[in-house]
N, C-alpha and C positions, 0 to 999 in steps of 0.2 A: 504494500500500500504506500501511494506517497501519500505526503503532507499537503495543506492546500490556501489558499488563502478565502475565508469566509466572504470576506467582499465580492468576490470573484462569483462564488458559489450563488451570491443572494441577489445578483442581478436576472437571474432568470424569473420568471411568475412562476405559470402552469407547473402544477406537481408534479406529471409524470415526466413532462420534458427538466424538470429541478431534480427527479432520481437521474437521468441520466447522463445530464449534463455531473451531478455527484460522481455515475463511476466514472466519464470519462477522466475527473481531475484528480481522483484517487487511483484510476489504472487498478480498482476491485472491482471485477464483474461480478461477482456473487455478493457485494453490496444492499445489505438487510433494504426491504423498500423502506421509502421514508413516507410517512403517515402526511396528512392535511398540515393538523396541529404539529406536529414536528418544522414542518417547513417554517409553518407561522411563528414560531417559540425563533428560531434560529432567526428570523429576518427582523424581530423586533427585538435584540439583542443586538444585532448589528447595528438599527438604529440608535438602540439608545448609547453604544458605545461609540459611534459618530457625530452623535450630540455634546459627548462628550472634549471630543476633537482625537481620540484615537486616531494615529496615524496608518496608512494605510498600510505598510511593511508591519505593524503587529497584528495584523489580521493576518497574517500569514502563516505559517508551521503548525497547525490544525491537524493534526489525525481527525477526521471526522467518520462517526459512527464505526471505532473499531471494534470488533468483535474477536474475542479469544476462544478459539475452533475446542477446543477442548471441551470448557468446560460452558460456553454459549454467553460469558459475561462480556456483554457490550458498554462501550462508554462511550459517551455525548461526542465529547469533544475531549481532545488532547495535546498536549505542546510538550516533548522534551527536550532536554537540553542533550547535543550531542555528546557530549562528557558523562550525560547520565548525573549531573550535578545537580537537577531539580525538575520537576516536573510542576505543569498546569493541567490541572481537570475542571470542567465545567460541565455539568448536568444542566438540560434542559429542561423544564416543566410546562403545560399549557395553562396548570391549573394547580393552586396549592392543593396536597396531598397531607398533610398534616408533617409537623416538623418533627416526631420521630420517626417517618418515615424516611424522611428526606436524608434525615442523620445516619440509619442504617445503613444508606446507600453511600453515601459519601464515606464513612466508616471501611465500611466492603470495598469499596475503591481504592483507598487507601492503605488496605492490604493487600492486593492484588497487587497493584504499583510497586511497595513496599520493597521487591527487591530489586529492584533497580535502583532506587535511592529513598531515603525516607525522609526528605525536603520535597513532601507534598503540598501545594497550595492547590487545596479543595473547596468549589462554590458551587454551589446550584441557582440556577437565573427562574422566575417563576413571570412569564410575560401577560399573565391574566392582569397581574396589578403590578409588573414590573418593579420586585424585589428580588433583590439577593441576599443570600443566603453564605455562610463561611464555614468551614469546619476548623477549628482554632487547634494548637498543638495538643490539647488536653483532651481532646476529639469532642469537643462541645460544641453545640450549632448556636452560630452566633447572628446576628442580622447585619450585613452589610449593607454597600452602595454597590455602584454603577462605576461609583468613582476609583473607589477600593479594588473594583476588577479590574479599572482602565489602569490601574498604577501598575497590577499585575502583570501587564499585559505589556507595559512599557519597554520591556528589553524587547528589543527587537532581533537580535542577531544573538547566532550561537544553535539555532533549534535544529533537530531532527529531521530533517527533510523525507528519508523513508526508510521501507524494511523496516516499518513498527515488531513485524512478524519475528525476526530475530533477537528482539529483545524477552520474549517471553516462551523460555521453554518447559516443560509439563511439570519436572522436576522442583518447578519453584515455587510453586503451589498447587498443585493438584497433593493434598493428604488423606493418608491410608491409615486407618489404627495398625494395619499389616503391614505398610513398606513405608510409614514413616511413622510407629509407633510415638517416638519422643515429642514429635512435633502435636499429633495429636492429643496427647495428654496435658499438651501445656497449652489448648488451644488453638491451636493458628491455624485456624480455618473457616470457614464458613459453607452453610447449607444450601442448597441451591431453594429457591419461591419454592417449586412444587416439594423438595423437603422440608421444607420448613412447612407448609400447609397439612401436608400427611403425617407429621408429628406434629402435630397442634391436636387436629382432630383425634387421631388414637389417642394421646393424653389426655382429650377430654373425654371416650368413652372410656377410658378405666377412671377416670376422678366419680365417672357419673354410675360406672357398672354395679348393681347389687350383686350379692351374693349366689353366683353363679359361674362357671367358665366360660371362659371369653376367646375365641381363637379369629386371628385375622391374621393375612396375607399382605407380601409385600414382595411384586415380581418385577421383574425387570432384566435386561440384556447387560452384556457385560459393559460397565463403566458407565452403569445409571448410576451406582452410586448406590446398594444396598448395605451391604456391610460398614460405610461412615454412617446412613442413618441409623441402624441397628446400633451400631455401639456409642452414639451420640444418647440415643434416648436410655440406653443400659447406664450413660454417664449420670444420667439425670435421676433415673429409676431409684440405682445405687442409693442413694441419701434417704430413701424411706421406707424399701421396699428389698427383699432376698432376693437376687437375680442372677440365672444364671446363663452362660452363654455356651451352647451347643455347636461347636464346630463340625461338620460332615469332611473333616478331611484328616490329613495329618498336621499336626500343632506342627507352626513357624517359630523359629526364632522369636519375631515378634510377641505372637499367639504367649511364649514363657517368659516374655520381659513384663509384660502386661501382667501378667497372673504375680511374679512376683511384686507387681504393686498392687495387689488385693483383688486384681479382677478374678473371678470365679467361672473362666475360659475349660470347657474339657472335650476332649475329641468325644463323639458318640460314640463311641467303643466303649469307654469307659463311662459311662451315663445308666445309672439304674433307679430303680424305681426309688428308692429311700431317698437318695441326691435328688430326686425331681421332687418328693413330696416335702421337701424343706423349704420350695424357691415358690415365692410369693411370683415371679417372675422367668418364663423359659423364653429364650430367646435361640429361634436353630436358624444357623447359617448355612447356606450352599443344601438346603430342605431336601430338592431334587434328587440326591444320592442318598438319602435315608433310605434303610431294607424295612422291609414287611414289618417285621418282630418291632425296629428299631421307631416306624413311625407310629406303631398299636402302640407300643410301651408309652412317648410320650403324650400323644393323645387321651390313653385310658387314664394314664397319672396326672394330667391336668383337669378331666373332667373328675376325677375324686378327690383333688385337691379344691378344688373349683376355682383355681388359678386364670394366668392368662397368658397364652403363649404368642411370639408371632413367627411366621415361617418368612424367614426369607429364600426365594428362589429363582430358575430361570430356566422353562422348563426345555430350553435345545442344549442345556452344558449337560447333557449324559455320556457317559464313556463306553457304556455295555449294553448291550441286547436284552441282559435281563432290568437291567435299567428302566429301557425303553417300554419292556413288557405290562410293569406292575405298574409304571406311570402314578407315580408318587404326586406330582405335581397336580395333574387332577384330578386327585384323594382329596390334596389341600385343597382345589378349588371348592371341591363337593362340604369338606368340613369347615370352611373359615365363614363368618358373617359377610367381613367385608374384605374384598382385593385390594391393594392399594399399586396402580401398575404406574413405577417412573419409569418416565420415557424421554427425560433431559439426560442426555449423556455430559458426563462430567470426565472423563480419561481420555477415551478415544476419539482424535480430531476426524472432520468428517472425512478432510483428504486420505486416511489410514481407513475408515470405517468402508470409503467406494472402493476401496482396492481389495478388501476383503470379500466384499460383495462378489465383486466381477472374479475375483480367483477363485470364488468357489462354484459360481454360476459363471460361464463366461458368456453367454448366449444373451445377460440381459443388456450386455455392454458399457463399457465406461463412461464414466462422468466427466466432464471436463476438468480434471484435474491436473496436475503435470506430475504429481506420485513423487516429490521429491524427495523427499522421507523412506522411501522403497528403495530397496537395492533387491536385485534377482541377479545370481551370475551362475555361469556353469563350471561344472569341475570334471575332466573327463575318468577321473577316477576316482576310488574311493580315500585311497594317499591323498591325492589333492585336497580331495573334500574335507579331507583333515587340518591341512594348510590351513585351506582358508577359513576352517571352523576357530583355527586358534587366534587366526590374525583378526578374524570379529571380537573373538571373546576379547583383545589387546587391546580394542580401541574402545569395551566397556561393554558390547553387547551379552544379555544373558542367553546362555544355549541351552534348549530347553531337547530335547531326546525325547523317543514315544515309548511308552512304558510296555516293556519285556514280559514282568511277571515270572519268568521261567519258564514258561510255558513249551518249548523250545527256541531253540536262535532265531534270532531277526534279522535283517540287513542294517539294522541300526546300532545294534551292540559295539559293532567297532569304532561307533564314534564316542562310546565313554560320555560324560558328563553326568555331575553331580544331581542336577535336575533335571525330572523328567513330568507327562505329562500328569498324571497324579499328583507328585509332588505339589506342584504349584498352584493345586485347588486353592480359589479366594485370594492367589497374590496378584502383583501386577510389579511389573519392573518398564524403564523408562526406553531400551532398547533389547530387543528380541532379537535372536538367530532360529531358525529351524534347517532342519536337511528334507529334501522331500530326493528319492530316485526310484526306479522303476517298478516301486511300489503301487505310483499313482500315473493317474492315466484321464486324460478327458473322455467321457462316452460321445456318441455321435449327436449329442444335443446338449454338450456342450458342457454338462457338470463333473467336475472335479472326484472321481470315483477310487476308489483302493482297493488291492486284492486283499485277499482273507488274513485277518494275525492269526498267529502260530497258536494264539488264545481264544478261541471261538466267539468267546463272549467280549470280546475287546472291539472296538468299531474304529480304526484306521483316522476317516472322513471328521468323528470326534471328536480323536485325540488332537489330531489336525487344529481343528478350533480353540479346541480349548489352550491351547499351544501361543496360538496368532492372538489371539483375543488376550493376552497378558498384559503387551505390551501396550504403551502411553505416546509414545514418542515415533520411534523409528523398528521398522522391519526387518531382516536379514532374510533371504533364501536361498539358498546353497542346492541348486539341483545336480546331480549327482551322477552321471553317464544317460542319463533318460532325455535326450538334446530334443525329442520329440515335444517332452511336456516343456524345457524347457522354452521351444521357439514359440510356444502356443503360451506360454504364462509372458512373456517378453512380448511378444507380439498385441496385447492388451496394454500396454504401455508404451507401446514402439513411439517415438515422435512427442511424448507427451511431456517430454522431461522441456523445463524453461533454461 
């Protein structure tokens, strides 16, 4: 995205020809549309900052309507300094909205920002009655002027021109209680509208629940963001309430750093009936891989507790055919009150999420993307494949392997690596490697298909997923003497790189 100057922008009328003229001057085609009252907010800002005698070079260096692909947080307007010395945010409003709203917002911006520099100067413009608004260093909302933003406004040189995009990578805030436990314990986060809405209302139907159990759902694709709201409201729970948290996988590192600061974290292996009938509060993560015995057990022991559980899930991260069979996930649909389905993705930027699309279906075609975040390369042997598996892992990528079992050998076993598809139930890391070779094959309509694991009950196309869908950031592919799959997974991307 470049930068742009506002004046420039507010000489057009008409709105749809005022979005376009927008991407032309930002060079973002995928540029959010801009609304009526948006247009009207931004042109009587510019007025009143003319009135003022703002000069016309500080209308200039404006990120306008950036949007961070991740996690879907957009901001008005923005000005940094090329040093990363200090930043300007300005929110626009059509209509007061109530000033602790406005302060949340400004608050949330200012963490986001945050690491780039924390010489944020935050206002919100409200053009109904033409006030401003300030966010002061103690993050208190304070009432300004016109004048107060035009002084802000006054350096004129020094700013950002473009590639907003490069200043903000997953790692710097996107948090996990699993791949950034620390950060999450000490805060440094925030919940996206629709979590925050679906933990508002479930805490108000247990504040309101009589004496009864209570079971609700909470589904979602990878990097909606289940497991931050689950152990957000476990945070809150915690203070009044016995609660416990049911992992479906095997405990992380993380999963034991958490527990030794009092969280009450246990794989469902180890989960029995007396453990559930203590916990005022059962909370199961990654639901979908619960067995038969494992989902009756907590169901029966909350309904005679008369507890309250919630299931977190999603019902295509299965690994196995008998998985598939017993479809746990709509047992929960059939048992819960209420669903709660996020559908804001918070991890997965959308240019990662089209490429996943198209590699696994290629028939439905690419997005206009340029996949810069993708790498695909070939290795014509399994040695190589080795090569270049190490020289990913050197530059930080995680290699993620398809899980063996023992079931007999695999063609994957010789690449070794610590994590494999199992393992990494519920984590996410910020760069991924996979190996795929002439395991996988596209069928004649185009979908992404595998021959049988050595394990019957193992599903190749799964493990595949749940593999790619880890990562935050950036992909690795490593195809492996199969130059066929390779020209067909390349050829989806041919031309598309900027």
């Amino acid at each position: 995205m470049k930068a742009i100057n506002l004046y420039l922008l507010c000489q057009v009328g008409p709105v749809d020809t005022f979005a376009d003229y927008a991407r032309i001057l930002t060079r973002e085609k995928y540029l959010k549309g801009v609304r009526e009252n948006e247009q009207a907010s931004l042109h009587a800002l510019v007025e009143d900052l003319r009135a003022v005698r703002l000069p016309y070079e500080a209308f200039g260096g404006f990120f306008f309507s950036f949007n961070i692909d991740h996690i879907g947080k957009e901001f008005d307007l923005l000005k940094i300094k090329a040093d990363r010395s200090r930043i300007l945010n300005v929110e626009l409003k059509s209509e007061m909205t109530g000033e602790a709203r406005i302060r949340h917002q400004l608050v949330q911006n200012r963490y986001y920002l945050g690491h780039i520099t924390k010489n944020v100067d935050s206002f919100t413009y409200v053009s109904s009655d033409r006030k401003v608004y300030r966010l002061n260093e103690a993050d208190e909302l304070c009432t300004s002027s016109i004048a107060e933003l035009q002084a802000a406004l006054a350096d004129a040189e020094g700013w950002l021109d473009e590639k907003i995009e490069d200043l903000f990578a997953a790692e710097d805030y996107l948090i996990s209680p699993i791949a950034t436990p620390r950060k999450f314990v000490e805060g440094m986060y925030f919940l996206t509208q629709q979590q925050e809405t679906y933990k508002n209302q479930i805490m108000k139907l247990l504040a309101e629940r009589d004496d009864r159990p209570l079971f609700l759902g909470l589904k979602g694709s990878p990097g909606t963001g289940k497991t931050l709201m689950m152990y957000d409201m476990a945070r809150d729970l915690a203070a009044r309430s016995r609660v416990i948290i049911v992992h479906c996988g095997q405990l992380t590192e993380a999963h034991l750093w958490l527990k030794e600061r009092g969280w009450d974290i246990r794989p469902v292996s180890r989960v029995g009936r007396s453990e559930l009938l203590e916990a005022d509060i059962v909370l199961v993560d990654e639901s979908q891989r619960l067995r038969q015995d494992q989902f009756a057990l907590i169901r029966d022991t909350v309904e005679e507790r008369e507890g309250f559980c919630l299931f977190a899930y999603d019902p295509r991260q299965v690994l196995l055919y008998s998985e598939m069979e017993r479809d746990i996930s709509g047992q929960i649909d059939e048992l819960t009150e209420i669903t709660y389905r996020l559908s804001e993705k918070i991890r997965a930027n959308k240019e990662l999420s089209s490429f996943l699309r198209v590699l696994l279906e290629s028939r439905i075609g690419p997005d206009d993307y340029s996949y810069r975040n993708i790498d695909v390369v070939f290795a014509a042997s399994p040695d190589e494949g080795n090569i270049i598996r190490k020289a990913f892992i050197s530059r930080g990528y995680r290699f993620i392997n398809f899980t063996s079992e023992g079931r007999g050998s695999t063609s994957f076993d010789r690449y070794g690596g610590e994590m494999n598809t199992h393992k990494v139930i519920g984590q996410e890391f910020t760069d991924v490697v996979m190996i795929l070779d002439n395991t996988f094959y596209y069928d004649e309509e185009g979908i992404l298909k595998a021959r049988a694991h050595p394990n019957p009950d193992y599903i190749y196309e799964q493990l595949l997923y749940q593999g790619v869908t880890r990562t935050r950031e950036r992909l690795g592919l490593i195809v492996v003497e199969n130059f066929e799959l390779f020209r067909h997974v390349t050829s989806l991307i041919r031309d598309r790189y900027a």
